[in-house]
Structures are given as structure tokens and as C-alpha cells.
FIFI-543119 format. One record per residue (C-alpha): residue in one letter; x, y, z. Coordinates in steps of 0.001 Angstrom, whole numbers, padded with zeros to 6 digits, always signed. Last residue first. Example, Ala and Ser with C-alpha at 12.3 -4.5 7.8 and 13.67 -1.06 7.14 Angstrom:
% residues 2
S+013670-001060+007140 A+012300-004500+007800 
END
This chain:
% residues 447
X+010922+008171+005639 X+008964+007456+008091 X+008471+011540+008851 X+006399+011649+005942 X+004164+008871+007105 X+002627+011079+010207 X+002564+014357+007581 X+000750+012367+004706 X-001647+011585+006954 X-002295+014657+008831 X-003101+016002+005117 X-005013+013195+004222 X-007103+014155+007199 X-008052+017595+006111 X-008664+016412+002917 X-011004+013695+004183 X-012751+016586+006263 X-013114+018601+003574 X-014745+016364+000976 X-016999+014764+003729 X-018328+018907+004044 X-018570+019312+000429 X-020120+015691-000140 X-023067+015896+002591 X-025892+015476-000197 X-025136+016655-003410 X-028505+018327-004599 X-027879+021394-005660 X-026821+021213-008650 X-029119+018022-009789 X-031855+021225-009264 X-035355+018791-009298 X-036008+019756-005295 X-036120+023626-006826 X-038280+022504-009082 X-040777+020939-006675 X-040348+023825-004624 X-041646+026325-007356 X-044373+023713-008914 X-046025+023437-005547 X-045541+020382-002945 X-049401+019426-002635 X-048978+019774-006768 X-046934+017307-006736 X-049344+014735-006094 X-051068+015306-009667 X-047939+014589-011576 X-047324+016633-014238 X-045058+018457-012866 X-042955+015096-012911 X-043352+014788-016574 X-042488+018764-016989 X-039548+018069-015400 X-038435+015133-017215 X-039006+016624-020590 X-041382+014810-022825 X-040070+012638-025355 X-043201+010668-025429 X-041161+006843-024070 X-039014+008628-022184 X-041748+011102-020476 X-043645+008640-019961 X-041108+006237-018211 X-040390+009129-016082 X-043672+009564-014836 X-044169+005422-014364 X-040838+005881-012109 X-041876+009234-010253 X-045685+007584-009069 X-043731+004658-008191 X-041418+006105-005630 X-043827+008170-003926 X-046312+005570-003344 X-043185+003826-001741 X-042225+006961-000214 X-045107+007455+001865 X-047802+010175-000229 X-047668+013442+001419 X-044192+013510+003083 X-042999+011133+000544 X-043101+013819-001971 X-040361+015479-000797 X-038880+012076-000528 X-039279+011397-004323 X-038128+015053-005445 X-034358+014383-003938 X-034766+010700-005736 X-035654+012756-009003 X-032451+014885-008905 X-030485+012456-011428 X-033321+012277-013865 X-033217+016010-014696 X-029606+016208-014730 X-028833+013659-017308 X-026891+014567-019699 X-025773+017666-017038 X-023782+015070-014726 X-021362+014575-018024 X-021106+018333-018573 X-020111+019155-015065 X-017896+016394-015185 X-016104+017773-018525 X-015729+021109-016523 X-014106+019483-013767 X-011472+018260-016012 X-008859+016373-013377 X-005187+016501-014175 X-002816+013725-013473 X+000652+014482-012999 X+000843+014608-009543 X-000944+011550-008906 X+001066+009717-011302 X+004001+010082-009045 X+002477+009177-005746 X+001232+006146-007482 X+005048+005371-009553 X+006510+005422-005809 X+003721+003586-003911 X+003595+000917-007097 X+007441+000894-006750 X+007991+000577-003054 X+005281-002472-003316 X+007306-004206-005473 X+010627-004396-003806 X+008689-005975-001106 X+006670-008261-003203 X+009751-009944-005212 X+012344-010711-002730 X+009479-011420-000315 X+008014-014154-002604 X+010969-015999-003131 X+012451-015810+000204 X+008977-017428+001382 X+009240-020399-001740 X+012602-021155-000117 X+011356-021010+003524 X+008676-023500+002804 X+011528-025733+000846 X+013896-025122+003777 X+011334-026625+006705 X+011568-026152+010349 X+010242-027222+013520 X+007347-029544+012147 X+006499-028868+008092 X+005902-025231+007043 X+002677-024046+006091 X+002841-019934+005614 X+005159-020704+002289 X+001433-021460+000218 X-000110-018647+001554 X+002973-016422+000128 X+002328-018039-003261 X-001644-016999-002917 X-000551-013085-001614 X+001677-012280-004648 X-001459-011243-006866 X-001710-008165-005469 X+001446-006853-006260 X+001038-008753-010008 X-002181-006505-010462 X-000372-003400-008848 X+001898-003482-011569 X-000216-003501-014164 X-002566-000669-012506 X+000849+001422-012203 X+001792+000607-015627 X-001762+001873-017273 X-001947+005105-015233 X+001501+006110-016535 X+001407+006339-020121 X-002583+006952-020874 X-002660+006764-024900 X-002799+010080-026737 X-004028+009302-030057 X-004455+011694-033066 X-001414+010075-035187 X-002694+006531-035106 X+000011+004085-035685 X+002903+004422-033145 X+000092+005803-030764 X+000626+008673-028306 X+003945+009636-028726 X+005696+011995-026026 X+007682+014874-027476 X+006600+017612-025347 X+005358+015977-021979 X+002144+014657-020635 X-000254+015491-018486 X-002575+012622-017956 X-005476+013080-018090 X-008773+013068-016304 X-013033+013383-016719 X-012694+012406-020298 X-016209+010481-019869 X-016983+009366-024092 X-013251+009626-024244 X-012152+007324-021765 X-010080+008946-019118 X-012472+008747-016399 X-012014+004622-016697 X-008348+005164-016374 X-008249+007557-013362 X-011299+004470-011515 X-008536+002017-012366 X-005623+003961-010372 X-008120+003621-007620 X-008860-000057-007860 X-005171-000653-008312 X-004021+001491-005369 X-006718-000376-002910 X-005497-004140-004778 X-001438-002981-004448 X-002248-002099-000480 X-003621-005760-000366 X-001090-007360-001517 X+001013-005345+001032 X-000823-006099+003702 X-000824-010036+002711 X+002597-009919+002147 X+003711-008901+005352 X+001052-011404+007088 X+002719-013840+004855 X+005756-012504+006794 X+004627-013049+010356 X+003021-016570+008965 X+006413-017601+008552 X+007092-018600+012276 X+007977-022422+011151 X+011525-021661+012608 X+010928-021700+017033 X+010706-018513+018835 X+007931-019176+021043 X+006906-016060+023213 X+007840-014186+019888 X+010271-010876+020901 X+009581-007520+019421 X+011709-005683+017098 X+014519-002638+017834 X+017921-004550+016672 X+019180-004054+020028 X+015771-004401+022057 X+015714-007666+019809 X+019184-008299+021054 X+018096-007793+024931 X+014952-009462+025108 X+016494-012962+023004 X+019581-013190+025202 X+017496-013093+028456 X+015186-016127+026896 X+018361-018157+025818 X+020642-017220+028825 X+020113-020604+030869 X+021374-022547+027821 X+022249-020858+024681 X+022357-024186+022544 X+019135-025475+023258 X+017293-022281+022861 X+013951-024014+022171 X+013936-023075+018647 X+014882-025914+016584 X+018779-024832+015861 X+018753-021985+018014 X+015976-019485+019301 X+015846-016759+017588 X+013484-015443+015745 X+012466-011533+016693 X+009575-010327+015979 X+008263-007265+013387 X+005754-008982+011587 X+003204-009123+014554 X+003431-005559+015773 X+003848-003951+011875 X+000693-005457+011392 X-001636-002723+012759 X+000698+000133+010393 X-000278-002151+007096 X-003817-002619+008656 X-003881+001225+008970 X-002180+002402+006197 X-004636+000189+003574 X-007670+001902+005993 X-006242+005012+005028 X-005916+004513+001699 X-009627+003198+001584 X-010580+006726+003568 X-008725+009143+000796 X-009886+007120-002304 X-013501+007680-001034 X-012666+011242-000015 X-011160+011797-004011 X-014892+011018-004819 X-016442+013503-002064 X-013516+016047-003680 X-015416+015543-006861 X-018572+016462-006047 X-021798+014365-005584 X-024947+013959-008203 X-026869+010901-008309 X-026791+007812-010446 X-026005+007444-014160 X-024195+004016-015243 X-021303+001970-014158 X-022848-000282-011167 X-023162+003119-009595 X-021627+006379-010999 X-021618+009630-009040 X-021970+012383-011530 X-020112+015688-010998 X-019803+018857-009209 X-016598+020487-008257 X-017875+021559-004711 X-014763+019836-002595 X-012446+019913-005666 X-009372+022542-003662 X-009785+020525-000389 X-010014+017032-001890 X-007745+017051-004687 X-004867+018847-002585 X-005673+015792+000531 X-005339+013363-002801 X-001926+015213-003831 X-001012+014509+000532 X-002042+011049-000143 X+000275+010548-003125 X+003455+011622-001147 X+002263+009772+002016 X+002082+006721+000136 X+005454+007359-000946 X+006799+007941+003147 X+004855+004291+003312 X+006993+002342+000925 X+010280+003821+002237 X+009340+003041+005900 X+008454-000478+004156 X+011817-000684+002541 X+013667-000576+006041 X+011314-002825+007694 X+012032-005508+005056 X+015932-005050+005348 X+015409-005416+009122 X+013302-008451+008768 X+015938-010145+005729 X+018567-009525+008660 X+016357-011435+010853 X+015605-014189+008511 X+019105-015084+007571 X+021096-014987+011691 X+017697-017285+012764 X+017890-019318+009875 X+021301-020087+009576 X+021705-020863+013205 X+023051-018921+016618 X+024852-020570+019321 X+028241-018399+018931 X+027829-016587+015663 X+031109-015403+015330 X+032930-015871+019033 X+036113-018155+017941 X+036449-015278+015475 X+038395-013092+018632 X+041259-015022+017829 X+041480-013313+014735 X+038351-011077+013679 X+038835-011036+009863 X+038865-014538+009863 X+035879-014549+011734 X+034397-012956+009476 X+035256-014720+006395 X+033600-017764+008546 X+030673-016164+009312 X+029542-014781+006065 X+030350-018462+004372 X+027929-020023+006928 X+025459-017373+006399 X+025574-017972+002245 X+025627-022101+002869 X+026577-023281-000751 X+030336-024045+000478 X+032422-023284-002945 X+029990-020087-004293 X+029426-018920-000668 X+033222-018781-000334 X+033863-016901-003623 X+031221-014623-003063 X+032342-013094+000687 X+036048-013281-001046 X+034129-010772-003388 X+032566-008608-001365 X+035475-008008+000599 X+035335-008408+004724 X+036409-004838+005384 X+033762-003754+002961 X+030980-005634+003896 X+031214-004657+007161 X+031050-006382+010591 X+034834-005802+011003 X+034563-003778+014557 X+031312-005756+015442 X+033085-008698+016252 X+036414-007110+017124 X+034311-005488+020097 X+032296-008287+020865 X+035528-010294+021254 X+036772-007921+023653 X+033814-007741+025609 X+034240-011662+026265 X+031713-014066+025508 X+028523-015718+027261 X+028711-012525+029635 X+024738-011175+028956 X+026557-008009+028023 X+028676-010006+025975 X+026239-011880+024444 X+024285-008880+023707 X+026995-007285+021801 X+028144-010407+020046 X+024158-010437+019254 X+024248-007458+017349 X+027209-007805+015457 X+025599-011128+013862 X+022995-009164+013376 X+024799-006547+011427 X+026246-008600+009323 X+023154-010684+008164 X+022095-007100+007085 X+025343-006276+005504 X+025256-010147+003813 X+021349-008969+002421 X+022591-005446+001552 X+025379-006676-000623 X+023801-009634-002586 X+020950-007439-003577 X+017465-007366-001494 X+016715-003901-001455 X+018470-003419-004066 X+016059-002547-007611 X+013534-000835-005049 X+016170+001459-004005 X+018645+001826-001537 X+021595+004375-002971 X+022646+005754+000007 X+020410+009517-000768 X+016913+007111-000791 X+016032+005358-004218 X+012984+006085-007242 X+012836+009436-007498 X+010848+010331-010392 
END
């Protein structure tokens, strides 16, 4: 399972010591460039600015051994950096603050493992789009409030997953406007120490670093990244429902899916016959603790006045560990997906245990032509409860019924068929597929 991009990102470093300094790096070599275009500092300095904007020029370790003596990580950054840059240093970070230079970098690592987070979902969507096209007239037993209710196909199930996923892209997509802003305006926000050029200076380094601009750019923005959570919290509860509907099909009275496992892989440490589900079990683990991370990022969306560390604090906290999450519940999704294995022949069983009863609504409006359908709908219930409590067969209770016979015994049975009585679910199935497919393409190319 492939679980980083060719450079080595991953879930396990999005966030590591490295990236976040290369990040704050790369800002800082941003806005040298857009100072000097705005001409607050020389082209030169821009120049030896972003020249030794690297993590390895600078030395990850003299980068650690300053942050461990000072205690101010962008402080430290700047300074080794500007030793780097000789007289040119002078320039590092000329107006800018902690916040502004930490947050954006953090934004840009974010948007990075998001494009990563989506290509997966793409992955498991276009297995779902498979699902939908090749299962649209696998017939089985729709299940409401967990019993018996009417017949549908498979592929109309895998549409349902299809459509929520969608949505989940959607809002995540929608957000991407609001999260994606630029920060900086100075020590409070209000551009104080960039003078005239604050406003100009924010346009063209968010152009640079491709985000938006916030019309007011002061510190206690957080609510862009609880809104970061939030979309991602929910994306874990949409996989987690899903990946708990594959679990529930694999008990063994339903046995409707499994997980296809390989040579060598224990079921049970005790019980010999037992295959446990592997897979399905950590993804709906993990995407309990995904969704779970939207109440601590509530609590970091209240920051005090113009700025507050502790708020930002508990924020850094909660985006080191829900961004790196939601890559690996996308990731282990996608995967699981293509591992699972549907049994359309056990769901053709299941929806036969029942198939008289489960065709009885289809036989209920027929009738409601003659009778209205609440006349309709009580003469089939007491019939039913007949036949249940005589051991009569369902069919021949609702034959039974003197009404029916304004239908005739041929049509009525026909009506009783739980086979063919699937509503629009072959023609939903393909058009979910269909759009899965486009799906999957669009968040593909993310990646």
C-alpha cells in the first residue's frame, strides 16, 4: 500500500521538523521577492534571500541547536538565515511576525497533504464507480432500521456510498476558498510595520504562494482551519459509516463481503476456523478518532482579541494530528476497497428469506387502484399476519384476499416477484458509476 508521494512526503512527515522550517523557508523567500518587487528591499537581497532558503544550505542541525537555546522556532529560522545571506540578512523577514511567517508555511504544507488526501479518495471512488457499473442488477435486500425491507441491487447500494462521497468532496473542494488565505498583516494585523505597501504586499505574495487574500488579515483568523478540520472530520464520519455498512455485511448470518486475504494470514490466535476482518476494522477505528478531532478544533476557533498563543497552541495540535490523519483513512479506504469482495450470490439468498413479504408494497399499490391505498394497506397487513400466525404461504395469503381478485391471480403474482421489483436502482446504479468515474478522474489529476 503506498502510503508517501516519489519525495518521500507521507502521512508520517507532513508536519516533521524538516518540512515545517522548509515551508517557513519558502515564505520567507516569498515575500523577499515581493518586497522587492514592491521596492521595500533591494533585488539583490531578494536574490541571496531566496538563494539559501533551504534546509540544506542552512543545516538541519544548527537550525535545531538555535531553536533549542532561543525557544522561538521562526526566530531561530531567520537568524541562521540570515547568516547564511551576509549583508544581504539585514532583509530576512523584514516586517513580518512569527505567526504570520508559521501559519502560512503550515497552510501550504496543509494544501499539499490535502491534494494527496483527495487523489486517494479518487482511488477508492473509481473501485466504487467498478462496484456500481459491473453490480448494477446484482439483486439484494435493502435493509431499513436493520431488518427486511424491499428489494434494490447492489450497485443502487454502492450509488448511496457514491453520492455521500461526493457530497464529502464537495464541501471539502467548497472550503478550499475560505481555508486557503493569506495572513499577513504584521504584529496585530493592521500592517503597521509595512506602511503604505501593507495591502499591495499582501496581493502580490499570496499571488506568489498561490492563496487568497483575507480583507482583514489580523491573527485570531483560526476559524479558516477549524473549517479544515471540520471537512475533514467530516470526510472520516462519511468513510466510517461506509466502511461500517462492509463490516456489518460481513457477519456471518449476512456474509454479503470479505475481505480477501492473503496466504499465511491468521484469523484468530485462539479459534482455528476464524477469519477476523483485518482491514475494515482499522479503517473504521481510525476514522472514529478522524472524526472525533472536530470538538478540540472548536475549542482553538475562539481566540482572545488580536492574537492568542494558547488558542494557536491547541490549533497546531489538532492540525498536526487531523491532517496526517485524514491521508491515512483516504489511503487505507482506497486500499480496502480493492480488496474487498462482494458475494452477490449470498445477497440473492438473503433477499430470498423473505421474498414473498418484500414484494407486498409493489402488490399494495396495485391494489390501491381499486381499493385507495390505505384500504389497500390494511387488507395486505391482517393477510400477512394470517398467514404468519397459520403458516400459510404469503402468496397464497394475499390470493386469498377477495380484492385481489379485481387484479387477477396472474398479475397479482407477477406484482409479488421480489426480483423484479427494484424500483429505479439499475438505472441510479449506472449513473452513480458513471459519475464516480468523472470523479475519480477530476481528483486524480490533484495528485
Amino acid at each position: 500500500m503506498k502510503d508517501m508521494t516519489a519525495d518521500g512526503f507521507s502521512p508520517a512527515t507532513v508536519f516533521s521538523d524538516e518540512n515545517l522550517w522548509q515551508s517557513w523557508l519558502d515564505v520567507e523567500a516569498a515575500l523577499a521577492r515581493s518586497q522587492a518587487r514592491l521596492g521595500i528591499i533591494p533585488q539583490s537581497a531578494a536574490d541571496d534571500i531566496t538563494a539559501n532558503a533551504s534546509v540544506k544550505i542552512i543545516g538541519a542541525n544548527a537550525i535545531s541547536a538555535s531553536i533549542a537555546q532561543t525557544m522561538a522556532p521562526v526566530l531561530s529560522l531567520t537568524r541562521c538565515l540570515a547568516d547564511k545571506c551576509g549583508d544581504s540578512g539585514n532583509y530576512v523577514h523584514w516586517g513580518a511576525t512569527t505567526q504570520n511567517v508559521a501559519q502560512t508555511g503550515r497552510l501550504l504544507l496543509m494544501r499539499r497533504a490535502e491534494a494527496q488526501t483527495l487523489g486517494a479518495l479518487g482511488r477508492a471512488l473509481n473501485t466504487l464507480g467498478d462496484w456500481a457499473e459491473e453490480f448494477c442488477d446484482a439483486p439484494m435486500v435493502a435493509r431499513t432500521n436493520r431488518t427486511h425491507a424491499l428489494p434494490i441491487t447492489f450497485g443502487f447500494k454502492v450509488a448511496g456510498w457514491i453520492a455521500e462521497l461526493d457530497r464529502t468532496v464537495t464541501r471539502v473542494c467548497d472550503s478550499q476558498e475560505r481555508v486557503y488565505q493569506l495572513s499577513f498583516g504584521g504584529a496585530v494585523g493592521a500592517y503597521h510595520s509595512f506602511g503604505d505597501h501593507g495591502p499591495a504586499l499582501a496581493q502580490d505574495l499570496a499571488r506568489e504562494l498561490g492563496l487568497g487574500v483575507l480583507a482583514v488579515p489580523n491573527r485570531t483568523a483560526n476559524d479558516l482551519f477549524v473549517d479544515h478540520v471540520v471537512q475533514l472530520s467530516m470526510l472520516g464520519m462519511s468513510i466510517e459509516r461506509i466502511a461500517l455498512e462492509f463490516y456489518q455485511m460481513m457477519e456471518s448470518e449476512v456474509s454479503e463481503m470479505r475481505e480477501q486475504l492473503s496466504d499465511g494470514v491468521v484469523g484468530s490466535s485462539t479459534m482455528p476456523h476464524k477469519y477476523n476482518p483485518k482491514y475494515v476494522v482499522n479503517v473504521i477505528a481510525k476514522c472514529a478518532a478522524l472524526r472525533a478531532k472536530a470538538a478540540p478544533a472548536m475549542e482553538a476557533g475562539r481566540p482572545s482579541h488580536e492574537g492568542d498563543s494558547a488558542a494557536n497552541q491547541l490549533l497546531t495540535i489538532v492540525l498536526d494530528e487531523t491532517v496526517p490523519l485524514a491521508w491515512t483513512v483516504t489511503q487505507r479506504f482506497a486500499h480496502l476497497l480493492e480488496i474487498l469482495e462482494p458475494d452477490t450470490q449470498r445477497m440473492q439468498h438473503n433477499l430470498s428469506l423473505h421474498g414473498e413479504k418484500l414484494a407486498t408494497e409493489n402488490l399494495m399499490m396495485g391494489l390501491a387502484k381499486h381499493t385507495g391505498r390505505g384500504a389497500a394497506h390494511d387488507l395486505i397487513h391482517h393477510a400477512i399476519q394470517e398467514a404468519q400466525s397459520t403458516g400459510a404461504s404469503v402468496t397464497d395469503a394475499m390470493l386469498a384476499i377477495p380484492q385481489v381478485a379485481q387484479i387477477g391471480q396472474r398479475e397479482a403474482r407477477a406484482l409479488l416477484n421480489a426480483h423484479n421489483y427494484a424500483g429505479s436502482s439499475i438505472a441510479i446504479a449506472k449513473s452513480a458509476g458513471t459519475r464516480a468515474k468523472a470523479l475519480a478522474a477530476a481528483l486524480k489529476d490533484l495528485q
